[in-house]
VEXLUMFI-153291 format. One line per 2 residues: number of its first residue (from 0); their letters; for each residue z, x, y of N, C-alpha, C. Coordinates in steps of 0.1 Angstrom, whole numbers. Each point is the difference from the previous one (the first is absolute). Layout:
N
NUM) a) Z/X/Y/Z/X/Y/Z/X/Y  ... .
END
This chain:
336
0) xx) -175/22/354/-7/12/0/-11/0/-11  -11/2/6/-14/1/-11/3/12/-9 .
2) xx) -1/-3/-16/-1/12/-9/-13/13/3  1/8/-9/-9/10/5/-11/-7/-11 .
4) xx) -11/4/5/-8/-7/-15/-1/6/-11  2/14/2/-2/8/-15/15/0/-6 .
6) xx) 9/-12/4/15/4/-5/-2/-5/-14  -6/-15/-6/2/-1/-15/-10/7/-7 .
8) xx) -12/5/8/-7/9/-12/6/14/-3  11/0/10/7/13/-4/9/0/-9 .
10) xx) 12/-15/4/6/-2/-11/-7/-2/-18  -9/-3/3/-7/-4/-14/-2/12/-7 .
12) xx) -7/10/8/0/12/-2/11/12/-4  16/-5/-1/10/6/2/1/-6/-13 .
14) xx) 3/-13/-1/5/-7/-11/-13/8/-14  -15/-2/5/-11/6/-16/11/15/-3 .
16) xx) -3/6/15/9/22/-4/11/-9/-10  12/-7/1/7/-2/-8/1/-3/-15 .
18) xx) -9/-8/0/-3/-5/-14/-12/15/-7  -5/6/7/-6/13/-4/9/12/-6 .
20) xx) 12/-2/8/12/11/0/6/-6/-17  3/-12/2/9/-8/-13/-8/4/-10 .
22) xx) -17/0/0/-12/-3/-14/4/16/-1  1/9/8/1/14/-2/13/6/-8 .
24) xx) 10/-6/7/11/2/-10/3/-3/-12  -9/-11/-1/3/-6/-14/0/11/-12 .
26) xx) -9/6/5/-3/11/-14/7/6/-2  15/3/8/12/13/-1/11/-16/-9 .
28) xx) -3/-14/3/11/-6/-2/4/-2/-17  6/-3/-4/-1/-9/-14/12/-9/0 .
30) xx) -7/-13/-2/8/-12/-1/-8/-5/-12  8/-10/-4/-4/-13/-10/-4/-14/3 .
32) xx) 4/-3/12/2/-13/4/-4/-1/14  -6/-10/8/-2/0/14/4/-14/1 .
34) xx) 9/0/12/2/-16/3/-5/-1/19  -10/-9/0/-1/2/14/4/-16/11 .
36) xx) 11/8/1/10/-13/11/8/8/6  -1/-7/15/6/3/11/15/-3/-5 .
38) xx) 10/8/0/13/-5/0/6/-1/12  9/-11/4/6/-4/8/17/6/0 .
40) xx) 2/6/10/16/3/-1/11/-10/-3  10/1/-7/9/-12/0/8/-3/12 .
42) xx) 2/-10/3/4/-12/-9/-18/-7/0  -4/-3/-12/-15/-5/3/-3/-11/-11 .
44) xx) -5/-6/-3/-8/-5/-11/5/-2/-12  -4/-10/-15/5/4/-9/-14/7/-11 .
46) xx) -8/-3/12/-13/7/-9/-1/15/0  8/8/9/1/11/3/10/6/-11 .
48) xx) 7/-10/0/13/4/-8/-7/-2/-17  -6/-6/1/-6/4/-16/-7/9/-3 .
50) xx) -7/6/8/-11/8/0/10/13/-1  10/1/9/10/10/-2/3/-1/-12 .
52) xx) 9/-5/-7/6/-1/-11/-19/3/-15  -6/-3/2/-11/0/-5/-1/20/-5 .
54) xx) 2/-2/15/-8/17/-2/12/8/-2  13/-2/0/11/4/-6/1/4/-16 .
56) xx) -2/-15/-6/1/1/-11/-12/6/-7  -13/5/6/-9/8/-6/6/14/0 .
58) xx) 3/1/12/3/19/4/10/-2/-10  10/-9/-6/13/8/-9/-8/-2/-13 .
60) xx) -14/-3/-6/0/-2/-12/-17/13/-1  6/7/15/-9/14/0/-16/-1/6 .
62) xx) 1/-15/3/-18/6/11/4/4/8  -9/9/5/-1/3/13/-9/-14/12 .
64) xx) 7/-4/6/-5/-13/15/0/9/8  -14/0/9/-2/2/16/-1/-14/4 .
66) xx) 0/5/14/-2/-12/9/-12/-1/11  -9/-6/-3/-17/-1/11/-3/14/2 .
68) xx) -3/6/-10/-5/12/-9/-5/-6/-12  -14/6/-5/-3/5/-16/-5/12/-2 .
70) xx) 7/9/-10/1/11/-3/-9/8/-9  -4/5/-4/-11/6/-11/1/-5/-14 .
72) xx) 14/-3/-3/5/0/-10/7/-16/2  -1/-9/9/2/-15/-1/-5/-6/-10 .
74) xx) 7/-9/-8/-8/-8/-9/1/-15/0  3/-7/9/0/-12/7/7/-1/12 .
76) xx) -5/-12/7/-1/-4/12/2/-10/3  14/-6/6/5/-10/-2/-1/-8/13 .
78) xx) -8/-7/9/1/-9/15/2/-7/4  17/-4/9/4/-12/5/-10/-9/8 .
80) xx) -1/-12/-4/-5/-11/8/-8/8/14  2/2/12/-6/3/9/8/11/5 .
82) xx) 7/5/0/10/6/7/2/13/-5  -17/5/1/-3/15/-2/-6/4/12 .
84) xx) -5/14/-3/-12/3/10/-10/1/-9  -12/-13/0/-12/-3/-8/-9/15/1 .
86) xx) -1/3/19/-12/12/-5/7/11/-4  15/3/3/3/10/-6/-3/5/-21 .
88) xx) 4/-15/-3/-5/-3/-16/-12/7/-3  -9/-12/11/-14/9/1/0/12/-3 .
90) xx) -1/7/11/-1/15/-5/6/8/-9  8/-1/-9/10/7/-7/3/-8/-11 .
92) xx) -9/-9/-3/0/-4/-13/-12/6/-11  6/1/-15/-9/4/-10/-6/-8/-8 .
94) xx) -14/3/-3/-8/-11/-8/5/1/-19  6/-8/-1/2/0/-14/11/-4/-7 .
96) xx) 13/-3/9/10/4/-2/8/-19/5  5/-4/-6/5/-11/2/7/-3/15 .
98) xx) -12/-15/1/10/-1/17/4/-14/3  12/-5/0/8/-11/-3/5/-4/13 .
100) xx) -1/-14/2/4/-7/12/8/-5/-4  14/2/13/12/-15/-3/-8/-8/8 .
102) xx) 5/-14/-5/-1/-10/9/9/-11/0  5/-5/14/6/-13/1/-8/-9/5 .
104) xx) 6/-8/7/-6/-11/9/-4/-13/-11  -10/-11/7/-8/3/10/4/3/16 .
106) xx) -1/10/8/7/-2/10/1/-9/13  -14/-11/-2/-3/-11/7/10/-11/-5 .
108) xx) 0/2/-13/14/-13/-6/15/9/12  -2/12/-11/16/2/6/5/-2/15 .
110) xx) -11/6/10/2/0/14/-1/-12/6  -8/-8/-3/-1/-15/5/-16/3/6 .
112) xx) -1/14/3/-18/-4/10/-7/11/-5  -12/-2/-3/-9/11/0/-7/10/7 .
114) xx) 3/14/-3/-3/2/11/-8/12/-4  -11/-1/-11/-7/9/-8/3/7/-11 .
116) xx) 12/7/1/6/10/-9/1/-2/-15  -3/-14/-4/-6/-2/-15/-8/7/-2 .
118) xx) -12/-8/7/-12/5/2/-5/18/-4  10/4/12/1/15/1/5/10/-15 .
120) xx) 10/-12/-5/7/5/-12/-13/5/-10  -4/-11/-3/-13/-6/-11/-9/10/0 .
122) xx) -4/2/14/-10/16/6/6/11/-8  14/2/-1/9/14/-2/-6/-6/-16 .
124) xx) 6/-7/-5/5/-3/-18/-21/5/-5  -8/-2/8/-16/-3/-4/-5/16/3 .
126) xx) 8/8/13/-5/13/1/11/8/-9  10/-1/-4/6/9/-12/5/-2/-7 .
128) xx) 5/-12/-5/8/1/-15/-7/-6/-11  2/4/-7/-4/0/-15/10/-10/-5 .
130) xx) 10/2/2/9/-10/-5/12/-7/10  4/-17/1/7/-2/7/15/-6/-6 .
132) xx) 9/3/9/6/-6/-8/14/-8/13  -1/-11/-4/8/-9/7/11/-3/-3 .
134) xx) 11/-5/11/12/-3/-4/7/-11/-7  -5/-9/0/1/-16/-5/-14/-8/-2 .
136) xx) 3/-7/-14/-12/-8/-1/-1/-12/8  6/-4/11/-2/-3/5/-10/8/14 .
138) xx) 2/8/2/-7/10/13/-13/0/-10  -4/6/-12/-15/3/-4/-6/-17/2 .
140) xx) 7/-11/-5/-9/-12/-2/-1/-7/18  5/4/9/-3/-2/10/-10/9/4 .
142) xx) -5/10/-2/-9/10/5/-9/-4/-6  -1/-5/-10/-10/-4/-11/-5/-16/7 .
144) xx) 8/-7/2/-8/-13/5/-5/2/18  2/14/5/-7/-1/11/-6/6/2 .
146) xx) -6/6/-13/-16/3/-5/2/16/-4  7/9/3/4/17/-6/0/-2/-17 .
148) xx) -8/12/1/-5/4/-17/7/12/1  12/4/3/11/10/-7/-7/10/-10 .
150) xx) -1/14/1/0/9/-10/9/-5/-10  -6/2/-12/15/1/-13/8/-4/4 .
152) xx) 5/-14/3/13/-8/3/6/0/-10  13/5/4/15/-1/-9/11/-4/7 .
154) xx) 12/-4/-6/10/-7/7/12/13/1  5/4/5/15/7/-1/8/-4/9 .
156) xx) 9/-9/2/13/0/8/8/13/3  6/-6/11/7/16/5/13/-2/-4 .
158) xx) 9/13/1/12/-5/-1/5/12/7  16/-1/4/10/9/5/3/11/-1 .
160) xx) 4/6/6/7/16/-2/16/-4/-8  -1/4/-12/15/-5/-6/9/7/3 .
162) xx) -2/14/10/10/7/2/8/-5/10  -6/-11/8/2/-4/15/7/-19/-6 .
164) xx) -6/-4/-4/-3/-16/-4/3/0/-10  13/-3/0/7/-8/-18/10/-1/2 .
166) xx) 7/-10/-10/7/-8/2/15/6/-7  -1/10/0/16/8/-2/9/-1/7 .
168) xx) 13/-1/-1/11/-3/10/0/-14/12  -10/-6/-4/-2/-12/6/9/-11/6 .
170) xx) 5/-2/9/12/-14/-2/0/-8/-6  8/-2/-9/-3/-15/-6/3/-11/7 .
172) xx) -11/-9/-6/1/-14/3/11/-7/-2  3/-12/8/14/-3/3/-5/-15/10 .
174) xx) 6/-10/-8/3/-17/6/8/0/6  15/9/1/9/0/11/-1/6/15 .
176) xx) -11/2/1/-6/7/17/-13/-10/5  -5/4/8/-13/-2/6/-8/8/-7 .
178) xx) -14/-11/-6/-10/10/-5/-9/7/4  2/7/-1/-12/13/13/-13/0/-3 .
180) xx) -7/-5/8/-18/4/2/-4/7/8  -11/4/-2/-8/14/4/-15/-1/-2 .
182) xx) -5/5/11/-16/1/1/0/11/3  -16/6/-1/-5/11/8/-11/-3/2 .
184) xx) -9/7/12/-12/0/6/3/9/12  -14/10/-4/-1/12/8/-13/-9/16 .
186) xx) -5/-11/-7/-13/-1/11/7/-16/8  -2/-4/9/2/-7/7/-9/-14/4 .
188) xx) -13/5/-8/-9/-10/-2/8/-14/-6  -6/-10/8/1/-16/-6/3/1/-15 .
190) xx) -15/1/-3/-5/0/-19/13/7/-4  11/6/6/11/3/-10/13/-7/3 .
192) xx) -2/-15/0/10/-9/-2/7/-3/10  2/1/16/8/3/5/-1/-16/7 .
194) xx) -8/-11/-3/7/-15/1/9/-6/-10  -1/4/-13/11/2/-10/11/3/3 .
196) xx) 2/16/3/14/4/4/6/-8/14  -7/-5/4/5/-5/16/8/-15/-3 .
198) xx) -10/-10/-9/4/-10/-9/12/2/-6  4/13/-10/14/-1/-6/9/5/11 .
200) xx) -6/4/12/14/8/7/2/-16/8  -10/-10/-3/8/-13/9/8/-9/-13 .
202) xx) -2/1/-10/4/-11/-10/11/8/-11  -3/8/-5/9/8/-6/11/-5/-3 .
204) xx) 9/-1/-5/12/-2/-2/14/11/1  2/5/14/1/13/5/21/3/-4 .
206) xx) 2/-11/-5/12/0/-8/4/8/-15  -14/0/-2/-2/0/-11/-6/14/-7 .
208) xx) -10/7/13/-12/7/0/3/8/9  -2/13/-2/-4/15/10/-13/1/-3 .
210) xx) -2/7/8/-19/6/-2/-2/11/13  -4/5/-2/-7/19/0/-15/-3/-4 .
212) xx) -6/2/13/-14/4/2/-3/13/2  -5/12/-7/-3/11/6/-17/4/0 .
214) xx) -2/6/17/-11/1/1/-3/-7/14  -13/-3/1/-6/-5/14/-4/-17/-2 .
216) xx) 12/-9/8/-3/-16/0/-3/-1/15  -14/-8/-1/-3/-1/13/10/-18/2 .
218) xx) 7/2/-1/10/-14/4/14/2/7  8/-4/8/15/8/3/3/-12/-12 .
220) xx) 8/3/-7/9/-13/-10/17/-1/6  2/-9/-1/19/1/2/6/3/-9 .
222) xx) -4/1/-14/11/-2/-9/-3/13/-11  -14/-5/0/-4/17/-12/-3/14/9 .
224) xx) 11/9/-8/1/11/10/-14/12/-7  -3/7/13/-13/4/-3/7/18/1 .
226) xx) -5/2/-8/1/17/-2/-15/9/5  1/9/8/-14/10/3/-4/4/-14 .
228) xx) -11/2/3/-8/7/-13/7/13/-4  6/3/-9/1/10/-9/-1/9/-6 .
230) xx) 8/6/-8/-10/10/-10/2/0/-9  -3/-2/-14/1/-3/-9/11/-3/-7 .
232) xx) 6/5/2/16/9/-9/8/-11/6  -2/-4/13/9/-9/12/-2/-15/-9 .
234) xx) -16/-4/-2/-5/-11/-2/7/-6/-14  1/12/-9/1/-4/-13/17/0/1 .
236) xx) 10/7/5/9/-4/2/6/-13/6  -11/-5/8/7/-15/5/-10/-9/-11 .
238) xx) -6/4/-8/-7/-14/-12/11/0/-11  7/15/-1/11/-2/-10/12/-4/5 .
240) xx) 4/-3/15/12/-6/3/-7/-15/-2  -11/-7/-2/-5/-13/1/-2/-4/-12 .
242) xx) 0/-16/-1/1/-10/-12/-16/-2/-5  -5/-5/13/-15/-5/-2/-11/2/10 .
244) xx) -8/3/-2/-12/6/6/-11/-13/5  -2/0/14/-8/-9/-1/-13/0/12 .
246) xx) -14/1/-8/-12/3/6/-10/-15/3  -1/7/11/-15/-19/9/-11/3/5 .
248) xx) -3/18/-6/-12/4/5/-11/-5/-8  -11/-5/7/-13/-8/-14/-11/10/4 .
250) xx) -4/-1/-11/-10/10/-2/-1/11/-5  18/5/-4/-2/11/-3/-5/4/-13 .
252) xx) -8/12/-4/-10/0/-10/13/8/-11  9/8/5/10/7/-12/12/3/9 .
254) xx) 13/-7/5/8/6/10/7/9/-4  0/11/5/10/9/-4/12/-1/5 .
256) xx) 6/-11/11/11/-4/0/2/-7/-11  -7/-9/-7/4/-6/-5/4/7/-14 .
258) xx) -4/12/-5/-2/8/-12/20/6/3  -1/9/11/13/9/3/9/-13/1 .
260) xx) 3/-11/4/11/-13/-2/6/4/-13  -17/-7/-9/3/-4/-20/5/13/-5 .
262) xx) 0/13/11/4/12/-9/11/2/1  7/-7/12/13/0/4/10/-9/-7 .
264) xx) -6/-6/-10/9/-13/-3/-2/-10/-2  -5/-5/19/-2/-10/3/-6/-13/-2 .
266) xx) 4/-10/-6/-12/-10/-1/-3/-6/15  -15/-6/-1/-3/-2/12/-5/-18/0 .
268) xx) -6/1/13/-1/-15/0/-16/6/14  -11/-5/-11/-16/6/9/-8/-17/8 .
270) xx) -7/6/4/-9/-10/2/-9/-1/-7  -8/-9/-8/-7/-2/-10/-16/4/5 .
272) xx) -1/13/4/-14/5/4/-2/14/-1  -11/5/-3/-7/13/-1/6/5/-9 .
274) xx) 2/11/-6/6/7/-11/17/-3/-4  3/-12/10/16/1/-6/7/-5/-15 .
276) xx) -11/-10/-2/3/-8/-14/2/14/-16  -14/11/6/1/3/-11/8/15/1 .
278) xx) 9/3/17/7/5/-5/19/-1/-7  -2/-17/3/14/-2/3/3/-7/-18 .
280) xx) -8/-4/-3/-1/-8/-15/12/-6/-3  13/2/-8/10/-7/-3/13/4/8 .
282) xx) -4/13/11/11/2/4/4/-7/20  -4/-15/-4/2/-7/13/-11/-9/-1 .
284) xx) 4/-8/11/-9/-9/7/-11/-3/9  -10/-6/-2/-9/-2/16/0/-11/4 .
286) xx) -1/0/12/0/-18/12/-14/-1/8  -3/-7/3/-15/-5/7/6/-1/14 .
288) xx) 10/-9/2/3/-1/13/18/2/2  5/5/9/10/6/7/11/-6/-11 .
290) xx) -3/-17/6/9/-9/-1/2/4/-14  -8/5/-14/8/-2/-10/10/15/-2 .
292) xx) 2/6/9/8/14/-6/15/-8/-2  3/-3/9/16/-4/-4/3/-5/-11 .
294) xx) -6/-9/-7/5/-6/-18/-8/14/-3  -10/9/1/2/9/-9/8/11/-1 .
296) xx) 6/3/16/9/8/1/10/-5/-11  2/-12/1/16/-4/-9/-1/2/-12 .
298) xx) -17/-3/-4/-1/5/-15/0/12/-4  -2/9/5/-1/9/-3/13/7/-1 .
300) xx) 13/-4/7/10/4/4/7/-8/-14  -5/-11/-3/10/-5/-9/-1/12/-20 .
302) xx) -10/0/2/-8/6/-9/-3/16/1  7/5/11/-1/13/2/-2/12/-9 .
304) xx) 6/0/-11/-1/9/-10/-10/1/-9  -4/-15/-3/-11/-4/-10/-16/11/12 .
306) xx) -2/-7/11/-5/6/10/-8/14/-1  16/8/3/-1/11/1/-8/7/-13 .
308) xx) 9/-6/-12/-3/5/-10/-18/-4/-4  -10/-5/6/-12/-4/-4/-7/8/14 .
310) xx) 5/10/7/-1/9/10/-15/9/-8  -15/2/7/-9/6/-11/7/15/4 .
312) xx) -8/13/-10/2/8/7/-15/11/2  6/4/9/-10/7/9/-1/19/-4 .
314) xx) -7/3/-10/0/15/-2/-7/11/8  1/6/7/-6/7/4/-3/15/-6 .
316) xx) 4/2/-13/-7/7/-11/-14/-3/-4  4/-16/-6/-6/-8/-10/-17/1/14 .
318) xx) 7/-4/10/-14/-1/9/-7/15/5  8/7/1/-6/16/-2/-13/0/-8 .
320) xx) 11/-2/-18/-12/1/-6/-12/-2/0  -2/-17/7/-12/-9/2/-6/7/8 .
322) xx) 5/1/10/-9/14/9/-10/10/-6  10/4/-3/-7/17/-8/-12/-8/-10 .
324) xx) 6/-10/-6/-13/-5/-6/-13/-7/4  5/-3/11/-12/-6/10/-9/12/3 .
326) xx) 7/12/2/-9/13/6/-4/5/-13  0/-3/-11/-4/5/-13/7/15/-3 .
328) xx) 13/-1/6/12/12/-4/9/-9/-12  4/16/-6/14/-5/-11/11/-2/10 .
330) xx) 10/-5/-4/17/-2/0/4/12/9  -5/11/-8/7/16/3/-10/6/3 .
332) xx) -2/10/6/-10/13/3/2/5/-18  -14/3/-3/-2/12/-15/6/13/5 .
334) xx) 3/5/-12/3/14/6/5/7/9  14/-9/7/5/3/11/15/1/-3 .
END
């Protein structure tokens, strides 16, 4: 069936009344904070899940956060990678007032293909932020060698919701059982390891080894049991029934699986690409190819405590703060 022709100038038209309605109300609203990202309902993401936990720990230390709103009284503006509404920003943004891009990627490395959306990023970071700030120095020096001149580049790593992800009541580790492994991945894409996991579910040493995949494997395995995507509370409860954590996604610029694992306890065992070296530092190992996890599973198992104990940690205070500082805010609201 043929559309009517005036159907998207109407929509467009629906959508401007909208953002007219929002610039109008602004003047009754007062917030402090604007963050503009689409949130995704759970079970979703771990980038969602930080952003959650982000704007948590502002509201308890008294800002007021809207969401794809700025208010009369907004005093930064904080925008995920792409995963806003750009013209909504448009219209309802104020000149003066700090406007800060997250950013990951590159997402041509991460995805395996390009398919513009760098590109498109770079447009966003060049039409509004003043300041950027990225998740791993690894993700800024890739953007950087494929030619992006970043607003005010800064580094902040993400980290977990500690209410959800830590390593309290944990099982202890134990050489008289099978050692339990565990992955996660919410996306099903290649780029997140899944000739890896297919490799240990044929060589493994399954006398030896359990393993718990939770999330989406585009593989059937015989041996590693796969769990549906989750919800948080579910996820971190099966990394605390688990020994070792182990990730074969390349490219990733800061994983947030990999962050909620190290908060759990867990030492892990990465693949030696994109942001994992510098989240994993002394607490585990990385391999280039498949074939070397098994002597490092064993090392790691023999050594388990030393391990654990060189686990980095991940604050999500401490990173608050960098925030607030990024937008040129104190710690605390004045006067509140």
């Amino acid at each position: 069936m043929r559309s009517f022709p005036g159907k998207g100038i109407l929509q467009r038209m629906g959508q401007r009344a909208g953002y007219l309605a929002a610039r109008l109300a602004a003047q009754w609203r007062q917030f402090d904070i604007s963050i503009f990202h689409q949130f995704a309902p759970p079970p979703d993401g771990g980038g969602h899940q930080f952003l959650r936990a982000l704007v948590r720990c502002l509201q308890e230390r008294g800002w007021r956060v809207e969401n794809n709103t700025i208010s009369r009284t907004t005093r930064a503006v904080l925008f995920n990678s792409f995963n806003f509404d750009a013209e909504r920003l448009r219209w309802l943004r104020r000149h003066g007032i700090p406007m800060i891009h997250r950013l990951d990627g590159p997402l041509a490395a991460y995805r395996g293909f390009d398919d513009g959306t760098d590109r498109m990023t770079w447009s966003l970071n060049r039409r509004f932020a003043s300041a950027t700030i990225f998740q791993s120095a690894y993700s800024l020096a890739q953007h950087q060698a494929m030619g992006f001149a970043p607003a005010e580049a800064r580094v902040i790593m993400n980290a977990a919701d500690p209410l959800i992800f830590h390593a309290r009541k944990r099982e202890p580790f134990s050489l008289l059982r099978k050692i339990r492994l565990v992955s996660t991945s919410w996306s099903d894409n290649r780029n997140k390891g899944a000739d890896v996991y297919e490799w240990l579910d044929n060589h493994l040493d399954w006398t030896r080894y359990e393993y718990t995949f939770i999330g989406r494997l585009p593989i059937q395995p015989r041996n590693i049991r796969v769990e549906p995507p989750a919800t948080s509370e579910r996820v971190a409860d099966l990394l605390r029934a688990s020994d070792i954590y182990i990730t074969a996604s390349r490219n990733d610029p800061c994983s947030n699986s990999l962050i909620e694992a190290l908060s759990c306890g867990l030492p892990a065992i990465c693949l030696n690409s994109g942001g994992h070296p510098e989240l994993l530092r002394g607490g585990g190992e990385t391999f280039s190819a498949a074939e070397e996890i098994p002597a490092l599973l064993e090392r790691v198992a023999r050594d388990y405590a030393d391990y654990q104990a060189r686990i980095p940690t991940f604050d999500i205070e401490a990173v608050t703060t960098q925030y607030l500082a990024a937008m040129d805010l104190p710690a605390v609201p004045e006067n509140r």
